[in-house]
C-alpha positions as CSV (number, residue, x, y, z in Angstrom):
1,X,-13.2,-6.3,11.1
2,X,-14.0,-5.1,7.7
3,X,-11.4,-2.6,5.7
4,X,-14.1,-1.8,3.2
5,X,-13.4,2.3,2.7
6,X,-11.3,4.8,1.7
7,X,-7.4,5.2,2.9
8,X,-4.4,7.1,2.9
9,X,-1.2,5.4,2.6
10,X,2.2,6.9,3.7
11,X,5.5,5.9,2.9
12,X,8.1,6.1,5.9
13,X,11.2,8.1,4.0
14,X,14.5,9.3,5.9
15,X,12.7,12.5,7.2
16,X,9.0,11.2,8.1
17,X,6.0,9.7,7.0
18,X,4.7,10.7,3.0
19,X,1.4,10.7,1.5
20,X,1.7,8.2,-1.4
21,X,-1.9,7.2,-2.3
22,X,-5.8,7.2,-2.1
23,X,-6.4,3.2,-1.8
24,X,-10.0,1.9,-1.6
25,X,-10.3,-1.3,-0.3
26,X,-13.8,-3.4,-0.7
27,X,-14.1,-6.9,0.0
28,X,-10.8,-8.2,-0.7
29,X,-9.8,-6.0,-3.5
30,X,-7.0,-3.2,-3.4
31,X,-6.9,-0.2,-5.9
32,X,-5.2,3.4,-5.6
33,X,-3.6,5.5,-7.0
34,X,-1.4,8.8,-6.7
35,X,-0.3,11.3,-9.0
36,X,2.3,9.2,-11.1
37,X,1.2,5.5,-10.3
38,X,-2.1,3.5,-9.8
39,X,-2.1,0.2,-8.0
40,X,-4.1,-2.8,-8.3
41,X,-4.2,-6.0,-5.9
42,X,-5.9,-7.9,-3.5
43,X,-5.7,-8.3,0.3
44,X,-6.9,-10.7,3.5
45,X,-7.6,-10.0,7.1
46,X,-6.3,-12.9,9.7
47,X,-6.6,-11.6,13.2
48,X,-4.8,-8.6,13.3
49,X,-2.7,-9.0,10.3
50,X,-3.4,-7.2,6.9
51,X,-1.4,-9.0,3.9
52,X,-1.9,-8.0,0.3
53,X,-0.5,-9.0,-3.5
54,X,0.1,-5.3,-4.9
55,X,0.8,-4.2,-8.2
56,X,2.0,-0.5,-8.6
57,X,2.4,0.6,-12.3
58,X,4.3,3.6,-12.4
59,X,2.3,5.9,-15.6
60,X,4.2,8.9,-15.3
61,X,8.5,9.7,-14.5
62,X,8.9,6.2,-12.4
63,X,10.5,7.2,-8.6
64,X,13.5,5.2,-7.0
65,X,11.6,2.0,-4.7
66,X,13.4,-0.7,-3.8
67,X,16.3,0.7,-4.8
68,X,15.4,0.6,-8.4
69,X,13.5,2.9,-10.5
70,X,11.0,0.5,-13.0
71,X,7.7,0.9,-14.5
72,X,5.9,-1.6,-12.5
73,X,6.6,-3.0,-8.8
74,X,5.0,-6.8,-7.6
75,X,4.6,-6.0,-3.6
76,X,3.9,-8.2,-1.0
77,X,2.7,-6.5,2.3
78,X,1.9,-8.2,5.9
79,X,1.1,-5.2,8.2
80,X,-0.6,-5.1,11.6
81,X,-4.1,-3.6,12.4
82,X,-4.9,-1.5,15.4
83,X,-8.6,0.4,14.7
84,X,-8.8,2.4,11.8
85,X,-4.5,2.0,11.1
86,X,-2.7,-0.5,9.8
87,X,1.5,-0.6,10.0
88,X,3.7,-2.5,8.4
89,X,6.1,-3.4,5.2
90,X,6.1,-3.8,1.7
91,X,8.9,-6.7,0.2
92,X,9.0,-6.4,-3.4
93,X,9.0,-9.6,-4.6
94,X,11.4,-9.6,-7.2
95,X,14.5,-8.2,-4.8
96,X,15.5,-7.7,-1.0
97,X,14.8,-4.3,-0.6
98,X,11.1,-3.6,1.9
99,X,9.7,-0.1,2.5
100,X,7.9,0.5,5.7
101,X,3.9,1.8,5.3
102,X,1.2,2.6,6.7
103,X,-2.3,3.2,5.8
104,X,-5.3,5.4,7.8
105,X,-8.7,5.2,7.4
106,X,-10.3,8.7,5.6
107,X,-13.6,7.5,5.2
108,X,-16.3,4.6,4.9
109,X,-17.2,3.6,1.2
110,X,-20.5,5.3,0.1
């Protein structure tokens, strides 16, 4: 199945599920970006299982993940693919904490 497109990616908080970013994903490669951060990475399909190396820099105030606020964030992501959504979690790779994610498809790349 190829991700190659455009897609929203939430952030499960205590109260529900929060737009965080526009990701595009082509051909192994990860960007996005929100209002405060952009993220760059890259990312494999095995099965049904979506991993992905993610870097978030933070370019405006920096917001509490992981427990810590910082300027940049090394992620490591394993979720699972069912059609156009994957779900999963986010470890970040220099602590304990994980965030739970998910991302939808919005569109096909042009």
């Amino acid at each position: 199945m190829s991700l190659n497109g455009i897609w929203k990616i939430e952030m499960l908080t205590t109260y529900d599920w929060e737009s965080r970013a526009t990701a595009y994903l082509r051909d192994g490669s990860y960007w996005g970006a929100g209002s405060q951060h952009y993220a760059t990475g890259s990312y494999t399909v095995d099965g049904n299982k979506f991993l992905a190396d993610i870097e978030i820099v933070n370019h405006g105030k920096p917001r509490t993940m992981f427990g810590k606020k910082v300027d940049r964030y090394e992620i490591a992501s394993e979720a699972e693919l069912s059609g156009d959504v994957f779900t999963g979690v986010g470890k970040d790779k220099k602590g304990n904490h994980v965030i739970q994610y998910r991302g939808s498809r919005l569109a096909d790349l042009p």
